[in-house]
C-alpha positions as CSV (number, residue, x, y, z in Angstrom):
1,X,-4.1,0.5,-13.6
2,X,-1.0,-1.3,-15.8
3,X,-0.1,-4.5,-15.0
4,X,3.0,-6.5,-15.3
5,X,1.9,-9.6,-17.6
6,X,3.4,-12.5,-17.3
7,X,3.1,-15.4,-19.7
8,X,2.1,-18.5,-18.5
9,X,4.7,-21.2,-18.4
10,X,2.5,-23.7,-20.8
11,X,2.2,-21.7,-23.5
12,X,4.6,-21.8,-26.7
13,X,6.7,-19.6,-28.0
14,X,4.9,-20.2,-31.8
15,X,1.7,-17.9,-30.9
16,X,-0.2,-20.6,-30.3
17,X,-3.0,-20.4,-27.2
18,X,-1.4,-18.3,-24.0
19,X,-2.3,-17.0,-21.2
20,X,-1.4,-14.2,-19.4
21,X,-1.4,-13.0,-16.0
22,X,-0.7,-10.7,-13.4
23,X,0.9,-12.0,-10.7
24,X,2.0,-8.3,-8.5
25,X,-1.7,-7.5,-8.8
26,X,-2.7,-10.6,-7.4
27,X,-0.2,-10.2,-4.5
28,X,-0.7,-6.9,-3.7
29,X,-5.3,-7.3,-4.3
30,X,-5.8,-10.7,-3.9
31,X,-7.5,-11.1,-7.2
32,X,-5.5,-12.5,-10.1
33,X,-6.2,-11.2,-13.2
34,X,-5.9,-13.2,-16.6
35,X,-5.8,-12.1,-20.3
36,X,-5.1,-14.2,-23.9
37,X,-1.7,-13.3,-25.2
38,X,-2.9,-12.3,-28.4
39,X,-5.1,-10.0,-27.5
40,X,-3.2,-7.9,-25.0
41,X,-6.1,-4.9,-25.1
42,X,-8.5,-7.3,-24.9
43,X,-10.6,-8.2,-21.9
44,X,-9.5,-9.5,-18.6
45,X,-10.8,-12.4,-16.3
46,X,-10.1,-11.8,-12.6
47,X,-10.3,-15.1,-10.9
48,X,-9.5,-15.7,-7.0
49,X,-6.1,-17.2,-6.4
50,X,-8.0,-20.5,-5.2
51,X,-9.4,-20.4,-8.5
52,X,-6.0,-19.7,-10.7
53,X,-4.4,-22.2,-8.3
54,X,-6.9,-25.0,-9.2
55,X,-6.6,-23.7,-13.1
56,X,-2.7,-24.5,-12.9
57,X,-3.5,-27.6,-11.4
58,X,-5.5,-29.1,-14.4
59,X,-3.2,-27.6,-16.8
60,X,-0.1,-29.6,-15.3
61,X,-2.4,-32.9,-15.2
62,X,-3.4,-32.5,-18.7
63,X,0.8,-32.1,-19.6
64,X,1.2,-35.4,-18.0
């Protein structure tokens, strides 16, 4: 299945470390999948939306 990627909104436009992920697959399955920017044929993580949710949580604490 393709996916839409979406960059994450903390990563930088320099290459520097990104995440991806899939945010119609997660709506439509209930699973969000994640991948590293860089390697785009790489592997995935799929994660439960609780589990993303808490991700972006830490991510946004560690930016303050």
């Amino acid at each position: 299945m393709t996916h839409t990627w979406v960059k994450s909104s903390y990563s930088s436009q320099d290459g520097g470390n990104c995440l991806e992920w899939a945010p119609t697959h997660a709506k439509v399955h209930g699973i969000v999948p994640i991948r590293d920017s860089k390697r785009p044929t790489g592997p995935t993580l799929a994660v439960s939306p609780e589990a993303w949710q808490r991700l972006v949580e830490v991510a946004r604490r560690a930016d303050a």
